[in-house]
Structures are given as structure tokens and as C-alpha cells.
MIRO-749006 format. One record per residue (C-alpha): x, y, z; residue number from 1. Coordinates in steps of 0.001 Angstrom, whole numbers, plus 500000, padded with zeros to 6 digits. Layout:
<dopas>
- x y z n
- X Y Z NUM $
...
</dopas>
This chain:
<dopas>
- x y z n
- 447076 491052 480427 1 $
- 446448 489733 483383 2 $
- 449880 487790 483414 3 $
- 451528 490680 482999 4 $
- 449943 492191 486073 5 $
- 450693 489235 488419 6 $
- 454361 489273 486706 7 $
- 455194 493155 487622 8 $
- 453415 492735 491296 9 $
- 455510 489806 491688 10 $
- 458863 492406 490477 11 $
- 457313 495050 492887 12 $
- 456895 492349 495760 13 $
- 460968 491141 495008 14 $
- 462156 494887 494380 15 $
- 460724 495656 497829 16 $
- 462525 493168 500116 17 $
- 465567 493162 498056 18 $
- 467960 495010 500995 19 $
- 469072 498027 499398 20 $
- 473126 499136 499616 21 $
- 473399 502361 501458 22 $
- 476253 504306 503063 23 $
- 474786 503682 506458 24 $
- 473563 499995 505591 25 $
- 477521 499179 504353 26 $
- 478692 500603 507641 27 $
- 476415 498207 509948 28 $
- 478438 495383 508246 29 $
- 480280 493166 510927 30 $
- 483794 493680 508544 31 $
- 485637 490985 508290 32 $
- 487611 488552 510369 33 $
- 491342 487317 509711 34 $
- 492830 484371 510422 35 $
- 496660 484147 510106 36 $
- 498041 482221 507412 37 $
- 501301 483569 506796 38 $
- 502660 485443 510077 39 $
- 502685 484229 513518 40 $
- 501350 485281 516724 41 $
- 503240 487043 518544 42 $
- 506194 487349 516327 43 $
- 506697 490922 514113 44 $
- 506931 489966 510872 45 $
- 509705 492562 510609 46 $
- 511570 490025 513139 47 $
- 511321 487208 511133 48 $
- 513873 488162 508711 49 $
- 517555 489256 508885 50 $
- 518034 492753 508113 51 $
- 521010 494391 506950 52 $
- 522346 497275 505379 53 $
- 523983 497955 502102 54 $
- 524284 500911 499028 55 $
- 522138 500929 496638 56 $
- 524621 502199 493542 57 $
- 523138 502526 489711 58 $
- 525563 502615 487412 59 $
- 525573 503541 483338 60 $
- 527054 501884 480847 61 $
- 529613 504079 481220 62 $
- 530563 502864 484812 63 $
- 529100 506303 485756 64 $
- 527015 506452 488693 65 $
- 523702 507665 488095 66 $
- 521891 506990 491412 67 $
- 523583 506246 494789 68 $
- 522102 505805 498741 69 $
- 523916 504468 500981 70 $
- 522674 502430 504267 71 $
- 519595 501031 502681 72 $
- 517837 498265 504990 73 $
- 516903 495345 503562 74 $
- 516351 491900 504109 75 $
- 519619 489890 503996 76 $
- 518099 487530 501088 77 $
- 516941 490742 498563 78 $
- 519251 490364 495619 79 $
- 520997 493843 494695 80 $
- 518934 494138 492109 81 $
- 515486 493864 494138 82 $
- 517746 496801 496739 83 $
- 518803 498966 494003 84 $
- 514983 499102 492182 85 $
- 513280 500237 496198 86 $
- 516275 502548 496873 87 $
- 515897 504593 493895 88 $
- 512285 504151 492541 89 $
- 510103 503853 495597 90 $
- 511531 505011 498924 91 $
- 510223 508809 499979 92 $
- 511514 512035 500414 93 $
- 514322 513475 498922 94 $
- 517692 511797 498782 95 $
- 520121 513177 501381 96 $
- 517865 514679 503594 97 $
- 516370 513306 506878 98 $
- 513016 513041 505821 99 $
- 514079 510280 503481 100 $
- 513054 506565 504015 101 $
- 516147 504310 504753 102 $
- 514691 501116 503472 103 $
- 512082 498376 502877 104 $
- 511085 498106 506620 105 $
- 509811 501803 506535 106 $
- 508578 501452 502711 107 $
- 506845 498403 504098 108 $
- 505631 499523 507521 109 $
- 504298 502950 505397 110 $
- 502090 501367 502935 111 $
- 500962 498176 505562 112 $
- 499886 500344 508018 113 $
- 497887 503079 505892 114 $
- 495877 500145 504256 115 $
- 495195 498697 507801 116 $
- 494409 502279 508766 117 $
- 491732 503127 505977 118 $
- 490434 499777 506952 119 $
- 489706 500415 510479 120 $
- 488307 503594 509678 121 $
- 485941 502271 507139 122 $
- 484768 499413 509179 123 $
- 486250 496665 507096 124 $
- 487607 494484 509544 125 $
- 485047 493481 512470 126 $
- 487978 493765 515396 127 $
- 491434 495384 515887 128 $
- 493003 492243 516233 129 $
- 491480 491533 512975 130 $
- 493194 494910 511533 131 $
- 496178 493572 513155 132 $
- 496825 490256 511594 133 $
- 495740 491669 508296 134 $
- 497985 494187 509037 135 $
- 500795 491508 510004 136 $
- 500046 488722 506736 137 $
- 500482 491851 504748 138 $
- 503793 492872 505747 139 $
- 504941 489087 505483 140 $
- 503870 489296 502298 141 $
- 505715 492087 501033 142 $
- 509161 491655 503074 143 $
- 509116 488225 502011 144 $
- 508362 489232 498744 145 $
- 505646 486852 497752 146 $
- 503419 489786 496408 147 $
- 503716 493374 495289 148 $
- 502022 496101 494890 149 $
- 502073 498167 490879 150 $
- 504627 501546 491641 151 $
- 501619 503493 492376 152 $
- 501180 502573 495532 153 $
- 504399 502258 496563 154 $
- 505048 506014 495132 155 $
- 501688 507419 497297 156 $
- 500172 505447 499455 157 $
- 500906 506665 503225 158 $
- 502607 509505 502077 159 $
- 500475 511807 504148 160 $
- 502406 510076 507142 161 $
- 505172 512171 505801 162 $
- 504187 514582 504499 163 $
- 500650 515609 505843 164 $
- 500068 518138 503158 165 $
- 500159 515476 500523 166 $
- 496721 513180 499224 167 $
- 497991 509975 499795 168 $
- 494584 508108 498027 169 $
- 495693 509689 494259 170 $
- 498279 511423 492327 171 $
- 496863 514986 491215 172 $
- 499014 516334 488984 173 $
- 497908 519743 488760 174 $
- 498483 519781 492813 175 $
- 501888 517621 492846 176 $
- 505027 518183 491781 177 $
- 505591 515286 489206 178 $
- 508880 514693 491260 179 $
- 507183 514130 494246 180 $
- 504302 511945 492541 181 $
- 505914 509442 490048 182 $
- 503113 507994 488596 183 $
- 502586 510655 486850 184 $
- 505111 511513 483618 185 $
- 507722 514125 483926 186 $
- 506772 516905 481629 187 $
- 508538 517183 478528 188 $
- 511706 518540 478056 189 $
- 511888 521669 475995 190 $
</dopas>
């Protein structure tokens, strides 16, 4: 009996310096630092590729085009395929209007910038330069293409950007249009 006593003061006496995670204790945090690894100082990472411009056409088996956008910017090295999947699954707005992105360095600068954003805001990085080369590696990383996001994000995040009456951080499908969020599955046809 007398074990078990000494055993539960000595849980107490643990329980009550364990720090405990709060909303205001998380925020206190220093956030973290970021070295670059894959962009450089000083140099955009948008400027170290060659851009260009070219149509993004979908064809059917048919020969029949099913999806076309003209213009698309894109790094010089994307294969047609890589242009053609961005052009018609992932940049936003609606084709042939002005509102509509014209390529991977505003798909990319859209979704870079909104995760450095929420991470400034949230106190996850412990300096704006921090937030900046974060900011930067990420972009090298996805004009590059050494990583990718799922569709997603690339269908929502930093969509409020564009349309500030949208909710960039999920896909409710009782509040959008399943045209405008594509993660979500058209509804049936009838």
C-alpha cells in the first residue's frame, strides 16, 4: 500500500512539471529557422528557369479536341504532357476569362505564398527571412518539379487570393460549386 502511494505521488510530482500544450504556450514558440538548400540568395527561383509559352491542347481518340488554352507559361523543360495535366486540371478560374491563371508561375507563386502566409501568421517560422527562404526552397521545389503536392491543394489552396469569397483551407461542398472545387465529385448525371 504504501508503494502504491509513493508510486502515484511520484505520477502527481511528473504530471505537474510536465509543460502542458496550450494555444498560448504553442504561440511563445521561437518557429523555426530555414536554411537554404535548394534556392539561392538573392536569385528568384522563378529566374532560375527558362520560361516559355505554349497551348495546352487535349485531344480524344477521335482527334477531337476536348480541352484547349492557349499561352500557358511553363518552364522550357516541362514535357507537354506535365503542360497539358496544369493547364486543364489545376490552373484557376474559368477558361477564357481574365481571372484565369496563365500558367505554373502563378499556380506556383499561389499555393507558395499562401503556405508561407499561414505560416507567418501562425508563428511557425521564427523570422521573415525565415518565411522567405521557406517560401523560396518551396517554389524551387515545385517549378523544378522535384515534389508535388496531391490535386487538392493545387485545386484550393490560395484560392481566396482570387477569389476572396472562397475557403481556401477545405472544399465544402454544400458551399462550392463542385466546378469550382474539384476535389469534390461532380454529381451524378441524371
Amino acid at each position: 500500500m504504501a508503494e502504491n502511494r509513493k508510486a502515484a505521488a511520484v505520477a502527481d510530482s511528473v504530471a505537474a512539471s510536465a509543460p502542458v500544450a496550450t494555444k498560448s504556450s504553442t504561440k511563445s514558440a521561437p518557429g523555426l529557422t530555414w536554411q537554404r538548400y535548394f534556392s539561392k540568395p538573392g536569385v528568384s527561383p522563378y529566374d532560375e528557369v527558362v520560361w516559355e509559352k505554349r497551348d495546352a491542347i487535349i485531344q480524344d481518340f477521335k482527334g477531337k479536341t476536348i480541352f484547349e488554352q492557349k499561352d500557358v507559361e511553363v518552364p522550357s523543360d516541362w514535357s507537354v504532357t506535365a503542360t497539358n495535366i496544369v493547364a486543364s486540371k489545376y490552373l484557376h478560374g474559368q477558361l477564357g476569362t481574365p481571372e484565369r491563371e496563365t500558367g505554373v508561375r502563378q499556380l506556383v507563386s499561389r499555393v507558395a505564398e499562401t503556405i508561407r502566409d499561414w505560416g507567418k501568421k501562425d508563428g511557425y517560422f521564427a523570422s521573415d527571412e525565415d518565411a522567405a527562404v521557406f517560401h523560396d526552397d518551396l517554389a524551387h521545389l515545385l517549378i523544378q518539379q522535384k515534389a508535388a503536392f496531391n490535386s487538392p491543394v493545387w485545386f484550393n489552396v490560395g484560392c481566396d487570393r482570387l477569389e476572396p469569397n472562397s475557403d481556401d483551407r477545405t472544399c465544402r461542398p454544400s458551399a462550392v460549386p463542385w466546378r469550382r472545387c474539384r476535389a469534390v465529385a461532380p454529381p451524378p448525371a441524371r
